[in-house]
C-alpha positions in Angstrom: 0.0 0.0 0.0 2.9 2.0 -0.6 1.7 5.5 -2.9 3.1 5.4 -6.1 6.1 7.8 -6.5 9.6 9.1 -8.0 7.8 8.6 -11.4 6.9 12.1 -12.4 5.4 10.8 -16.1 2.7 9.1 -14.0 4.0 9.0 -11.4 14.9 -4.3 19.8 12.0 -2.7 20.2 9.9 -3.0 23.9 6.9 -2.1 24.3 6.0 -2.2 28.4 3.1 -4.1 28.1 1.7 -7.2 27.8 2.5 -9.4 24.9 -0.8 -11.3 23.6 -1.2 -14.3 21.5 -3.0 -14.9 18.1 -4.9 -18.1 17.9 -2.4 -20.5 15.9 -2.7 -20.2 12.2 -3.0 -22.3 9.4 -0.6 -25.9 9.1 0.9 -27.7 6.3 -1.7 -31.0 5.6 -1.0 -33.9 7.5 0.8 -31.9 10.1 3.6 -31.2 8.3 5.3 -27.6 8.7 4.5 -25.1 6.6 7.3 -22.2 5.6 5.5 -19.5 6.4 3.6 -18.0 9.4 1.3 -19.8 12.1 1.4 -17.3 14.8 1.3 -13.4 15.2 2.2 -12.9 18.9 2.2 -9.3 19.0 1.0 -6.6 17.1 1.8 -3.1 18.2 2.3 -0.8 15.3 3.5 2.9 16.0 1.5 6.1 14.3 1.1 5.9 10.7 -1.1 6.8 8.0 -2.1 3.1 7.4 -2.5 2.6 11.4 -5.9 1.3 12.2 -6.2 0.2 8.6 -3.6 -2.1 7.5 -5.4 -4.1 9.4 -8.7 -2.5 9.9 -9.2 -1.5 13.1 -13.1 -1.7 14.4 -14.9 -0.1 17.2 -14.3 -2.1 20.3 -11.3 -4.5 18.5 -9.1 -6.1 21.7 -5.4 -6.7 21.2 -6.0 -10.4 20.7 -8.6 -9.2 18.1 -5.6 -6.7 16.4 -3.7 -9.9 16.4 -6.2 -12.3 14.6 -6.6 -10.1 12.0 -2.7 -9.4 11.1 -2.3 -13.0 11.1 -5.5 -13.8 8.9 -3.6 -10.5 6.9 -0.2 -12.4 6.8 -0.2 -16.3 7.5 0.0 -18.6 4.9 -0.1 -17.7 1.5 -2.4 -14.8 2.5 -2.1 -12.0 0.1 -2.6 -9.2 2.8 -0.5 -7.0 4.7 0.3 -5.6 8.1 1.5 -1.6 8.2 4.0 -1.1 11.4 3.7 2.5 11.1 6.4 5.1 12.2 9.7 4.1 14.2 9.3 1.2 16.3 6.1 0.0 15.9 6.9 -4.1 15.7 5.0 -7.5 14.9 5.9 -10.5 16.7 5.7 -13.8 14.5 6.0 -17.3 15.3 5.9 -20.9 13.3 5.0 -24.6 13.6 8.5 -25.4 13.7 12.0 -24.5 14.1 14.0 -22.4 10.8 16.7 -24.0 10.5 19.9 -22.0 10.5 22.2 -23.9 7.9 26.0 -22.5 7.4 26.3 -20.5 4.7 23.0 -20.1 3.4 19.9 -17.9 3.9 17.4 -19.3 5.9 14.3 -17.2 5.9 12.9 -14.1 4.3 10.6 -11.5 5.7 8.2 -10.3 2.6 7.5 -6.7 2.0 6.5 -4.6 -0.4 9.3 -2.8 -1.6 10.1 -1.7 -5.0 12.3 0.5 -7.3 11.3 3.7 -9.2 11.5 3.0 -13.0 14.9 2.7 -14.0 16.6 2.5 -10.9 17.9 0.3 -8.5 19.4 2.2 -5.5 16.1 3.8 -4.8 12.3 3.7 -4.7 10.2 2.7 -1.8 12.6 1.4 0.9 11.2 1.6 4.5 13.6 -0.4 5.9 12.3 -2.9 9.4 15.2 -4.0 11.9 14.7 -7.9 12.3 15.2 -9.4 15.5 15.1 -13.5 16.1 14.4 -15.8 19.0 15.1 -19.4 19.3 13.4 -21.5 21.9 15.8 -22.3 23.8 13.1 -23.6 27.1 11.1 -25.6 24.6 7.8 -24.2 26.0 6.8 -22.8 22.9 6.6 -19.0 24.3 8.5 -16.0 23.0 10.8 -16.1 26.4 14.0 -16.4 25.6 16.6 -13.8 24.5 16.1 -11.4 21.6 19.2 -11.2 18.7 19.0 -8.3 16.4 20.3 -9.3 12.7 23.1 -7.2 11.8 22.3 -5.6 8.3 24.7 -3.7 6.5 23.8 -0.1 8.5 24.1 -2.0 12.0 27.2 0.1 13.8 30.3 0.7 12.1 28.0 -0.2 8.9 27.8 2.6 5.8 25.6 2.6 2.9 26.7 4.0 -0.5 24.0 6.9 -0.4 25.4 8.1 3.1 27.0 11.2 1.4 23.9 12.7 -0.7 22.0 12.0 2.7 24.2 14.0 4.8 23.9 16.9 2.2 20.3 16.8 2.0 20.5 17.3 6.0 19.5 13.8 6.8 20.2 12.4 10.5 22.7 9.7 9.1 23.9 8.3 12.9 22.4 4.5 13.7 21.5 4.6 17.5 21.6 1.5 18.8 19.8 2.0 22.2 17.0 5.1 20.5 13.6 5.3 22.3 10.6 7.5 20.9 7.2 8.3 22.4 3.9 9.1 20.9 1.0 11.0 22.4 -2.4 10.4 21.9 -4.0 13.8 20.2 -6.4 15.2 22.0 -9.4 14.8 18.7 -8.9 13.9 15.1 -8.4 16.9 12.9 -11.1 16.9 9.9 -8.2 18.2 7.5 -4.6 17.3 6.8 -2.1 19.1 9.0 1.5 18.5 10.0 1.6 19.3 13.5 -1.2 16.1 14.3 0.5 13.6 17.0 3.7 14.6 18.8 6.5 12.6 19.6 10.0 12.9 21.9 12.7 11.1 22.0 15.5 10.2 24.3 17.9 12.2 21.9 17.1 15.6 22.9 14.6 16.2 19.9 10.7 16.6 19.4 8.4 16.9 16.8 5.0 15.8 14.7 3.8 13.2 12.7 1.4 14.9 10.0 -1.9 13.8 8.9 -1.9 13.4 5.3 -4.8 14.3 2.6 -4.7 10.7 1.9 -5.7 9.0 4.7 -7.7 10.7 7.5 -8.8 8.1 10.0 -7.0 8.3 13.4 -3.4 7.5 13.2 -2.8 6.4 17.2 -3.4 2.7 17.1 -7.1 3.0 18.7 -6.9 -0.8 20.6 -4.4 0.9 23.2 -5.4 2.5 25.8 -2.7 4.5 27.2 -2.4 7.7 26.1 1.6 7.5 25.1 3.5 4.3 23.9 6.9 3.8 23.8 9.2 2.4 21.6 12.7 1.6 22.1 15.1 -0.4 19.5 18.2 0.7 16.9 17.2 3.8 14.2 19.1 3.7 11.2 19.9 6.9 8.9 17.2 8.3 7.4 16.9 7.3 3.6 14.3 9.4 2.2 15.9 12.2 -0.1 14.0 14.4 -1.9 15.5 14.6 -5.2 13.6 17.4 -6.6 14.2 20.0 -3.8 10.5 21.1 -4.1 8.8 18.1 -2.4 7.8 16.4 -5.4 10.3 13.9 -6.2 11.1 11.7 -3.4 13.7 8.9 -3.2 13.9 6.5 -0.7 17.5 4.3 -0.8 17.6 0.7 -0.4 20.4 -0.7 2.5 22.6 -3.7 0.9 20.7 -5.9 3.4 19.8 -7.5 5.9 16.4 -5.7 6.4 12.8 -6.3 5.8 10.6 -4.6 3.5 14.1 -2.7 1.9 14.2 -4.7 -1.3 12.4 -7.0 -3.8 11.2 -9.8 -2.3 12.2 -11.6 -5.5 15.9 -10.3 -4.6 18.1 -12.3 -3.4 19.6 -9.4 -1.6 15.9 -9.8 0.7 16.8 -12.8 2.1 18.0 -13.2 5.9 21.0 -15.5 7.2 20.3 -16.6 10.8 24.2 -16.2 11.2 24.0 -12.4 11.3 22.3 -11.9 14.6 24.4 -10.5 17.1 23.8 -9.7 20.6 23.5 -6.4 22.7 27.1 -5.7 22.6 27.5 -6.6 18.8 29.0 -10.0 19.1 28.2 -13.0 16.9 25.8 -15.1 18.3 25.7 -19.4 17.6 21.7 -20.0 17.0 21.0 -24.0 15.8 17.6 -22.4 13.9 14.9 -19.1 15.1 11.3 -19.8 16.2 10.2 -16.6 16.7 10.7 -13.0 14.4 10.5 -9.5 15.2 10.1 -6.7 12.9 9.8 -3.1 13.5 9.9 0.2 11.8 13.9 1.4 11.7 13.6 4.5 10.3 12.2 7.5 12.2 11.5 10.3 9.3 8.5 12.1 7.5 8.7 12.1 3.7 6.5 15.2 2.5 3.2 14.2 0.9 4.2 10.5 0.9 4.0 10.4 4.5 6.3 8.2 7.3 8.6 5.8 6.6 6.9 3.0 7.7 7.5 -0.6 7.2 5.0 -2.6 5.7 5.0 -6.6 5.7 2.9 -9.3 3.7 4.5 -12.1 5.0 7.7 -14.9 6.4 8.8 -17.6 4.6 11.4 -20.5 5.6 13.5 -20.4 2.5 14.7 -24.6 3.5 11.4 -25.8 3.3 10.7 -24.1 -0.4 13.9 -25.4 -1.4 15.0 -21.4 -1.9 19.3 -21.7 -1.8 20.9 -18.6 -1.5 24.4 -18.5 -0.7 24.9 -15.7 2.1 28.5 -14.9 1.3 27.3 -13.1 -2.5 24.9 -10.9 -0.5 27.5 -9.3 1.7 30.0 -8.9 -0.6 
């Protein structure tokens, strides 16, 4: 659900609350595993123009309800999608087995709806989600044990080939490993687009709005929660969105090398995730045997004129082993 742009012709993050589980999803026949998802866990998306509709939100909707519907949007061979909104805002998916981390290879891919501009393929729509993974190490089947974030090719010490026009466009380049935002709930819908609509603060000294858009005008605070701030903590990369033009017409937004969701083709190989990247808090490799559980969230935290936030959208998680997908990790890095 992306808008159509640049084509002038035609054109870790923590929530503190209470993780709830989705009913499990659809399983392969004659209970054999399936590659994709059986599970959304948790489904917290931050502000965003497609919040409350990407799934639909309707009056009265309970988390568990919020997560139903992202799984019915995403599980399987479902055709939908999930919106995680601005910075942070995360989905928390889960299988019917174990993805096997095999050396060398790819294991898993998370589907997005990414895509170039005509002609190109350094930019289009990018909106770049920070993948975390989880493997159950207790055997109880719970998203309990400890979180590893997969080290794509902005992680620290990381720096992608567009770094330079970014800074010169006065983009915030820095990737903050430990950044925390918070939303407020506005105090009433506006009737109108506007760019001073819901404020947000962050724990690096700066402030600001997310703008309603002429687009979409239902509420962008996810409506299910009831606290009236939610905060989201977890590693921002550099902002990626450059507006080409200079007049806020043309804007480009730059695809990482990898290790992202929803940052390149999903028929790329450059989309596809080795297990053998996750690292832990202080950066170091860590030894998984396989992941049973995924986060995803929004990594970018940046406005984008008309086209709104940078917000990461996701259709969907496959096990790349069990569709017989080989991808060689080593040529995506190089």
């Amino acid at each position: 659900m992306k808008k159509i742009f640049l084509l002038p012709a035609c054109l870790l993050p923590i929530l503190a609350v209470t993780a709830c589980s989705s009913e499990d999803g659809p399983k392969g026949g004659d209970n054999t595993p399936t590659p994709f998802v059986t599970r959304v866990i948790d489904y917290r998306p931050a502000v965003g123009q497609f919040t409350n509709q990407l799934p639909e939100y309707e009056e009265g909707d309970t988390q568990e309800d919020m997560n139903r519907k992202a799984l019915a949007a995403i599980g399987g061979e479902g055709e939908g999608m999930v919106t995680l909104g601005g910075f942070g805002g995360y989905i928390i998916v889960g299988f019917d087995h174990t993805i096997e981390n095999k050396s060398g290879l790819c294991d898993f891919r998370v589907l997005g709806n990414a895509f170039y501009a005509n002609g190109q393929s350094d930019y289009g729509s990018c909106e770049p989600g920070v993948i975390m993974v989880s493997y159950d190490a207790n055997h109880n089947n719970q998203a309990d044990d400890p979180w590893y974030e997969i080290a794509g090719s902005s992680h620290l010490g990381g720096k992608e080939s567009w770094i330079d026009l970014a800074n010169e466009a006065g983009n915030d380049t820095k990737t903050i490993a430990d950044y925390e935002i918070t939303y407020f709930r506005p105090e009433q819908n506006p009737d109108t687009a506007t760019d001073n609509y819901i404020r947000w603060e962050d724990n690096q000294g700066n402030s600001g709005y997310k703008a309603m858009n002429s687009s979409h005008k239902q509420p962008y605070y996810p409506q299910w929660i009831k606290e009236d701030k939610i905060t989201f903590k977890g590693t921002r990369l550099p902002q990626n969105g450059i507006d080409l033009s200079k007049e806020g017409k043309y804007y480009a937004l730059y695809r990482f090398r990898y290790g992202y969701a929803d940052n390149e083709l999903n028929s790329n190989d450059a989309s596809a995730i080795d297990i053998d990247w996750a690292v832990d808090g202080q950066g170091n490799p860590v030894n998984l045997p396989g992941v049973d559980f995924i986060k995803i969230y929004t990594g970018v935290n940046q406005e984008n004129g008309w086209l709104g936030e940078c917000s990461t959208e996701i259709t969907g998680v496959v096990d790349l082993h069990l569709t017989q997908v080989e991808i060689k990790s080593s040529t995506i890095k190089q």
